[in-house]
N, C-alpha and C positions, 0 to 999 in steps of 0.2 A: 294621574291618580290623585286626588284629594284628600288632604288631613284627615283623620277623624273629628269627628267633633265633639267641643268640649262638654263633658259631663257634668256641666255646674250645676245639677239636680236630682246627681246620684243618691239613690238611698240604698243604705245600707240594711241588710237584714242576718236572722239567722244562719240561713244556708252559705251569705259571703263568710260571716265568721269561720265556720265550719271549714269550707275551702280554704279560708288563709291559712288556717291551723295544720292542715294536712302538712304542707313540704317544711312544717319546722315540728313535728311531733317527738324527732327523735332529740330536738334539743329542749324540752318540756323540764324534763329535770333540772335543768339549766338555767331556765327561765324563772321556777319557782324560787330556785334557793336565790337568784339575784334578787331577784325580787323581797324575798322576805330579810335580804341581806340590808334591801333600803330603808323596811317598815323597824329596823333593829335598830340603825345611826341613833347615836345619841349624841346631842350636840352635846353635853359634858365633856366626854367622851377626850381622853388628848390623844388625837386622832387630826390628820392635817394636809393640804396639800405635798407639804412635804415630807410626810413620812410617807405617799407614792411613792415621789423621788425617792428616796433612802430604800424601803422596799425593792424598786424595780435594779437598781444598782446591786443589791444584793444579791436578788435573784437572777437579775437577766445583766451579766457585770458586760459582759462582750458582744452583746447585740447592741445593734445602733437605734439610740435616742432620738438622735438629728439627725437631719439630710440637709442642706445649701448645698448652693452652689455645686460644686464637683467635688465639695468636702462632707463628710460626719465625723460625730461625738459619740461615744457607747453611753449606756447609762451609768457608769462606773466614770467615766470621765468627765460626765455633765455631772453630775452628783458632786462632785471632787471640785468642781471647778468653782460653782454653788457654794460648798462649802466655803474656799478662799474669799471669794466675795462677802458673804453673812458673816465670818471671822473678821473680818478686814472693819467691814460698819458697824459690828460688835465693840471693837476696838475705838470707835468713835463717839461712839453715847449712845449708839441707836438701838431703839428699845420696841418694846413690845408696841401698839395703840402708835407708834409716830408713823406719821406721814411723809413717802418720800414721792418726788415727781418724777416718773419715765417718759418720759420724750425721745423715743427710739422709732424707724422703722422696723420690717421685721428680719431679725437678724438675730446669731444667736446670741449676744450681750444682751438681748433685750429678756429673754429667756432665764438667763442665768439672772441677773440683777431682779427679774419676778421671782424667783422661787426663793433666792438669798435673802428678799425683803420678804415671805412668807416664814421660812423659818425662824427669822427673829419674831414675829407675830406683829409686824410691820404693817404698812398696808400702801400696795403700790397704786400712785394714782395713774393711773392708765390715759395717756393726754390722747390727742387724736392726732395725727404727724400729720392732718390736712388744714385744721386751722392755723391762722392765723389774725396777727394785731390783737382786734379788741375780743372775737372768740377763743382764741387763746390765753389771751391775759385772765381773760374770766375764767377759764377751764382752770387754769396752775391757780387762782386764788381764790377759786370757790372751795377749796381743799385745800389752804396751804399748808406746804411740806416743810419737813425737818432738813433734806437732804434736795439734788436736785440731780437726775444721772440725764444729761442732754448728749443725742449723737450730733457725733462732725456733720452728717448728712440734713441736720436740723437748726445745726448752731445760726445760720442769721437769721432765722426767724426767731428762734426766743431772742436771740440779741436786740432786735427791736424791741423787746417790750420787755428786757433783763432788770433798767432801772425800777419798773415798776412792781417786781416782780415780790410779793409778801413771802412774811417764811415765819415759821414758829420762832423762831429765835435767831441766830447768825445765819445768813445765807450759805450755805455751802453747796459749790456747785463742783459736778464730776463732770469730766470730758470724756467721751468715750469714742476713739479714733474711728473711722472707717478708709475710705478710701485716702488717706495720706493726704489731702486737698490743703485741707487747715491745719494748725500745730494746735496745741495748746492755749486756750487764747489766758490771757491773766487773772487771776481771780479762779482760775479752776485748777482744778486735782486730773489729770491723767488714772480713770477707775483701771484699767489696765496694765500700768504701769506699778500702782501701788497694792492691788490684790497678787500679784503673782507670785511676792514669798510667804502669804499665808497658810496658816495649816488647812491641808484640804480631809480634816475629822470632821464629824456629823458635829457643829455645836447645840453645847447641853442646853440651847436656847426655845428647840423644839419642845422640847418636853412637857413646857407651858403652855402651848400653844393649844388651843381647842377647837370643834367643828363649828361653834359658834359664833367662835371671832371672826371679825371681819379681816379677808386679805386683800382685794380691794375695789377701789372705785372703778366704774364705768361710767361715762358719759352720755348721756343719753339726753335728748330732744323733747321725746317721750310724746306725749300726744295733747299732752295741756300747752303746748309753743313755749316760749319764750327761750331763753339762754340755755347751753347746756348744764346738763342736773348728773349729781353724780350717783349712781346708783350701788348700792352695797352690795359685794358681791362674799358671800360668806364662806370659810371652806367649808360645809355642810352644801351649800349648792353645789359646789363642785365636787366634791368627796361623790354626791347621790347622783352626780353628771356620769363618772365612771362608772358608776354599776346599771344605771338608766343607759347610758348611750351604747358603752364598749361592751356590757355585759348581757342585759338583759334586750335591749330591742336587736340588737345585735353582737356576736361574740367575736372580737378582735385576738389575734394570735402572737407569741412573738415574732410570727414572720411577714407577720402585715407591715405593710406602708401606709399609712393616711396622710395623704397630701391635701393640706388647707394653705393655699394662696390669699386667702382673706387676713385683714388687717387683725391684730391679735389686742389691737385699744378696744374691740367692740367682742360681744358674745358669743358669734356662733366660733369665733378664732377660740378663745378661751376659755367658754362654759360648754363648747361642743368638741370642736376639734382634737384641742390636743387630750380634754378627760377621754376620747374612744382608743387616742393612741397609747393612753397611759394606765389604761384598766386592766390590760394584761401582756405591760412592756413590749408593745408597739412600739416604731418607729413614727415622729411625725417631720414629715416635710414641707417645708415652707418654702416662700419667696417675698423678694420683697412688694411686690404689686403684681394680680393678677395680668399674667400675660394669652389672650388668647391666643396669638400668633405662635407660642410656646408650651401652650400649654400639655399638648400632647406628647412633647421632646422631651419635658419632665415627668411627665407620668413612666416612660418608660427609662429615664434614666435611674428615675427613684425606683422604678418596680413597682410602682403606688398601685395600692388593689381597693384602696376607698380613697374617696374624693367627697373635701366637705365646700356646698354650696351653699351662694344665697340665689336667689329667684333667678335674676340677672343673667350671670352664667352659662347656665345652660344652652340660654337662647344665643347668647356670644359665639358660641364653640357651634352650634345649628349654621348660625348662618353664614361659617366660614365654607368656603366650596367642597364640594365632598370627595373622598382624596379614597385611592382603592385598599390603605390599610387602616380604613379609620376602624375598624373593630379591631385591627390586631394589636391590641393592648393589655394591659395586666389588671384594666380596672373592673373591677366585677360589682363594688358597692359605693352610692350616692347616702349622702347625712347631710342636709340642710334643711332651709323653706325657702316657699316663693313659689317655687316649680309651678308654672302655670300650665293647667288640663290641656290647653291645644298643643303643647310641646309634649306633653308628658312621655306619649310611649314610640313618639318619633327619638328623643335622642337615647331611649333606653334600645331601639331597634337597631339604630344607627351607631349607634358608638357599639352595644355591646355590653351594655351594663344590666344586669341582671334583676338588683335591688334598685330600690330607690327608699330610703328612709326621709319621707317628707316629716319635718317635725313643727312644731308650734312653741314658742315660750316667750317671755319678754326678757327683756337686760335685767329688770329688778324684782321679779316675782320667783319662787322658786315651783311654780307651777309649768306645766306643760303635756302638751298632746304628743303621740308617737306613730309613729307609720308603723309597728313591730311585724305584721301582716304582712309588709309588702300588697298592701293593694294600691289601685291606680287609684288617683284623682283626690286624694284624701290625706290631712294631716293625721290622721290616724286615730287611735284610743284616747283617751283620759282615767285614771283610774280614782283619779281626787276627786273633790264634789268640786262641780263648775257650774254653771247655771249659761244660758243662751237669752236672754230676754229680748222682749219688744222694744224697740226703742223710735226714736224721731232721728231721722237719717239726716235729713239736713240743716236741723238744729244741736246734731252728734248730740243726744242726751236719751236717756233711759224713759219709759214710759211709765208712769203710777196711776193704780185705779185709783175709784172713790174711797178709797181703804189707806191709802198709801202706800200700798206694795205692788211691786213688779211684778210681771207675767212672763212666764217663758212661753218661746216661741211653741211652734205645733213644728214634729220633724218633716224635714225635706224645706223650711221657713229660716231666712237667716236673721239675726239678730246682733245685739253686744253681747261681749262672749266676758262674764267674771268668773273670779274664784274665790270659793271662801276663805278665808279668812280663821285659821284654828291654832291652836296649840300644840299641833304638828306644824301645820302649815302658815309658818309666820312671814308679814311682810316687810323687809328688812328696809325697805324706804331705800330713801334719799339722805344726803349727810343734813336738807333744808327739811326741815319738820313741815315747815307750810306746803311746802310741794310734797311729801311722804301723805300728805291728812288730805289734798285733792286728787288723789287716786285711790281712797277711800270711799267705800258706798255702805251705808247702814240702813237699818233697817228696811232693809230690801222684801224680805219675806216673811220676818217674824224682828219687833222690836227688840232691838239688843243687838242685831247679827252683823255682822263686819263682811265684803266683799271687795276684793280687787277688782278695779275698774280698768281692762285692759285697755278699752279704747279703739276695742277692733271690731269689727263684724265679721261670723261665723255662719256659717247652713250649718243644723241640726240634719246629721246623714243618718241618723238613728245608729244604735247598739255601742253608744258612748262614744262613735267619730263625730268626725267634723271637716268642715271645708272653707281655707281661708275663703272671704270674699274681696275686703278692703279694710283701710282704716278710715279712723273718723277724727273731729276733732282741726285742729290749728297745726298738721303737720302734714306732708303725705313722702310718701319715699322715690327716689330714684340714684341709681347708680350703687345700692345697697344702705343707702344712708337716711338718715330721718333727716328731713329738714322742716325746720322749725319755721315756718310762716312770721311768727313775729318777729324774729331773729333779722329774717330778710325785710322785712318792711321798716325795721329801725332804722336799719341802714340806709337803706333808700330815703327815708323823710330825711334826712342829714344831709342829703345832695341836695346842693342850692338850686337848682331849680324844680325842686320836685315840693310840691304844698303838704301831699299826701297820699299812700296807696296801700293797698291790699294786694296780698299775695297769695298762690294756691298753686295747686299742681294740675295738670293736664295731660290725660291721655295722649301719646304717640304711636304710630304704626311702627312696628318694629320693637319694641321697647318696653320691658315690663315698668311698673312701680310709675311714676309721673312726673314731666318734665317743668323745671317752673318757669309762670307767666305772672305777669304783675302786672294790673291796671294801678295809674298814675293821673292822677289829677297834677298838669304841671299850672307853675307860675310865670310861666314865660310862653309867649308863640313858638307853636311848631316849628316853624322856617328857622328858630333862632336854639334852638335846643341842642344841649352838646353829646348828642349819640355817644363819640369817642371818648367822652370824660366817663361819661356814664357807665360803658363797660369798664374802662378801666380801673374807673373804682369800684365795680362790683367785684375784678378778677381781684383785687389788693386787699378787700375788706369783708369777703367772704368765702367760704372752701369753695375748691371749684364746683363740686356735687351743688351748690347752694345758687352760684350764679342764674338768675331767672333765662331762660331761652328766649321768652317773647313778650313784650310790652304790647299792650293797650292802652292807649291815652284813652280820657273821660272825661268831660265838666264837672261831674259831682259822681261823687260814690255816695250809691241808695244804703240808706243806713234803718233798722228798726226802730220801733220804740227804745227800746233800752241803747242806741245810740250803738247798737252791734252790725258792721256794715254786712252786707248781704251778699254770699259769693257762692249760693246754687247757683244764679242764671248766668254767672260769668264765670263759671265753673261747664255749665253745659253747653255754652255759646263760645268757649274754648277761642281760636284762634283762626278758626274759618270765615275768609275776607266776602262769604256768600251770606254770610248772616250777621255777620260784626260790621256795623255802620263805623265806628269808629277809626283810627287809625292805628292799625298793628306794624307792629316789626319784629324783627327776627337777628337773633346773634346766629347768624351764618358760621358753621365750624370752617375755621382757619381764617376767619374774619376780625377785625379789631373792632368793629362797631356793629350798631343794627343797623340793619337794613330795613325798607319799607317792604312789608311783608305780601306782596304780591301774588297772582292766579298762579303763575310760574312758581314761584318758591313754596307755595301748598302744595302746588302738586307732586313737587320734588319731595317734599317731606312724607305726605300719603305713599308715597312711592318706596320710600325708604333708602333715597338719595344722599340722605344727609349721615355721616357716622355722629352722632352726637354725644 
């Protein structure tokens, strides 16, 4: 029996509204008052992410907070613990506006040390625990910190790039133990050792704290390439996260689980996940890196009755073999993006899962779409003004008449997907002005008017949905992560024998989001080229998610007028040795070098041979 097939041309109309509304009428009341609960927020307001904290400890003191491992925390002892922590860097100067660096996997210190720098009105820089060297040195000193909390499980990686490492003032750096491997190394503070006689009272440092301020950065690729960019993440995002996510598209209990496996340095961990577990003292469970071979042992160890996803996932957990209790689980609701239409109602059939809350947002815009419906195929609503326009798909840029303004598309038509730009809806940037001002679009439809340039392309499904289709732009995704095209091309010209290349991503069977390829103009013959160097310095000088899969050598890369190399046709001419005259190869998973990318190893990959 054959899949369904995908719905990439669904339109939406009246009578679907109608039908999604039915099996949630009786929670309509519910819905309004969240709703008019978000249109209230005043960022003045001192009002914060951690007066959740302090509220749900209040209210919910003996229900559990956390889930690891085979332990938890109640909210009364996360709260308390928080506390110690925020007293402890109170005691050290740390003030409102200072920047501290987290460099944790996820785990609960990582947790505590987030909300103890929010309460002070701190702002935690959320690093990414997959870079390394020179992406990392950039990430900790695009933002430099007051403070620096580094886990054992991280320590030699920043210690390669510790000398160089910038800071507001004195270096201070914490150590935060995990598996007993390392001690203390010198020059740091043991954070565990010296919070543990602190008072665990709410301090009186909240109380300044506003929805407005910034709690902190995120990192982000974003879709303009180059380095990572640190995106503001404000308590009003997140404060409006809890009532949007946990309240209003859906209502979380305190006897819910929400289990997010996803890293907690990026958005959907921290502006999705844990605001649904915390909007009405939920439980959120973590781990420290998505396990599919696990992942269903923890869903029932935790009880988890929601799961938050990215695209990826899904299809992980699909194509493991199918096992005769895979519905017998506790998970009844899905909160991510990505979910692509050919998987969509195979793993809702298959596992068991009831909802699926497809949602839409970026790392730095406080805008976003909602599945609230539960329909298929769709990121769902918008209720802010957005715009879809026409744009030039492989030049990633917007179209403008003879007038100078945009056109939105016609529905069931995809386009680039903006948001305005208002005095509700403010864009809180980047900490670099100059990258906050290139995801800016003006006069779009009327001179004067401000629009967020997401960078993505959307089908217009009518009645305010929408449907991802791709991004655009000098970036594209795979493994859950942006990666940054020129990020990976810097690198690469800095290998001695490479003159010059361009990088992009390329569709895989098997495989959402796109794996990267890099055409290379080299300086040396073929026969004499060091495969084995070449990986190894892609695996040492960029995340793994970053390492290209498949080289294309080239004499020249075709470039435009304006000196902008050309990467539609080596884009659509991907990696297939039946139309690529050049010579390709392939980083073979479990291999240290490329290989010459041969009939045999296409086929193996079309086939879906390879775990990549």
């Amino acid at each position: 029996m054959g899949k369904e097939p995908a719905k990439s041309d669904q339109i939406i109309g009246v009578a679907d509204i109608l039908k999604g509304l039915i099996p949630i009428l009786y929670r309509l009341p519910h819905i309004v008052k969240s709703f008019l609960e978000i249109l209230k927020l005043d960022e003045n307001s001192h009002e914060s992410w951690g007066t959740l904290v302090e509220k749900n400890a209040e209210k919910y003191p003996d229900r559990p907070a956390l889930k690891w491992d085979d332990s938890s925390m109640t909210h009364l002892e996360f709260n308390e613990e928080v506390n110690r922590c925020a007293n402890y860097f109170i005691s050290l100067g740390l003030k409102k506006g200072d920047v501290v660096i987290v460099f944790l996997e996820n785990r609960p210190e990582l947790f505590i040390a987030y909300c103890a720098i929010g309460k002070i009105g701190a702002i935690a820089s959320m690093i990414n625990t997959n870079q390394r060297e020179n992406s990392l040195l950039h990430s900790i000193n695009h933002a430099p910190g007051k403070f620096h909390v580094i886990g054992e499980e991280v320590l030699d990686a920043f210690m390669d790039i510790e000398k160089s490492v910038e800071s507001t003032g004195e270096k201070i750096f914490f150590f935060v133990p995990d598996a007993g491997k390392s001690s203390c190394p010198e020059g740091f503070t043991d954070l565990k050792k010296e919070t543990a006689g602190f008072s665990a009272e709410n301090p009186s440092t909240l109380q300044e704290v506003q929805l407005k301020d910034p709690l902190a950065y995120v990192y982000t690729s974003g879709t303009t390439g180059g380095m990572p960019k640190a995106a503001i993440i404000v308590n009003k995002r997140l404060f409006a996260a809890t009532c949007w996510f946990g309240k209003l598209v859906q209502k979380t209990v305190p006897s819910d689980t929400v289990y997010c496996p996803l890293p907690f340095f990026h958005t959907n961990g921290l502006s999705v996940g844990w605001p649904v577990a915390i909007a009405n003292g939920a439980a959120l469970a973590i781990r420290r890196k998505f396990s599919v071979t696990n992942f269903w042992d923890d869903v029932r160890k935790f009880n988890a009755t929601n799961f938050i996803y990215i695209g990826e996932l899904p299809r992980y957990l699909l194509n493991q073999p199918p096992k005769p209790d895979d519905r017998k689980n506790p998970l009844k609701k899905a909160v991510g993006n990505g979910m692509r239409p050919d998987i969509w109602k195979e793993f809702k059939k298959r596992f068991g899962v009831r909802k699926i809350y497809e949602f839409y947002a970026a790392a730095e815009s406080p805008w976003s779409f909602a599945n609230m419906l539960n329909m298929d195929y769709t990121v769902g609503m918008n209720l802010q003004t957005y715009a879809i326009v026409k744009c030039d798909v492989d030049e990633g840029i917007p179209i403008r008449d003879n007038n100078g303004f945009m056109e939105k598309v016609d529905r069931g038509e995809a386009g680039l997907l903006l948001f305005e730009i208002s005095e509700r809806y403010r864009f809180a940037g980047y900490t670099d002005r100059e990258q906050t001002e290139k995801k800016i679009l003006r006069d779009v439809f009327a001179t004067g008017d401000m629009w967020f340039n997401t960078g993505d392309l959307l089908r217009d499904q009518g009645c305010r949905h929408a449907q991802f289709v791709d991004r655009l732009g000098d970036t594209y995704r795979w493994k859950g992560e942006n990666v940054s095209t020129t990020e990976v091309e810097e690198v690469a010209n800095i290998f001695e024998q490479v003159s010059m290349s361009t990088a992009y991503g390329v569709t895989v069977p098997g495989y959402d989001g796109r794996a990267g390829m890099i055409s290379i103009v080299a300086n040396t013959p073929l026969q004499e080229f060091n495969f084995n160097g070449l990986a190894a310095y892609f695996k040492r000088a960029l995340p793994s998610y970053a390492v290209p899969k498949f080289i294309r050598f080239r004499e020249e890369l075709d470039s435009t007028d304006t000196s902008k190399i050309k990467k539609v046709d080596l884009k659509k001419e991907a990696y297939d040795p039946a139309i690529v005259a050049d010579p390709l190869y392939f980083l073979v998973p479990g291999e240290d070098t490329y290989l010459p990318l041969d009939d045999g190893i296409y086929n193996n990959i079309q086939k879906v041979e390879y775990k990549m």
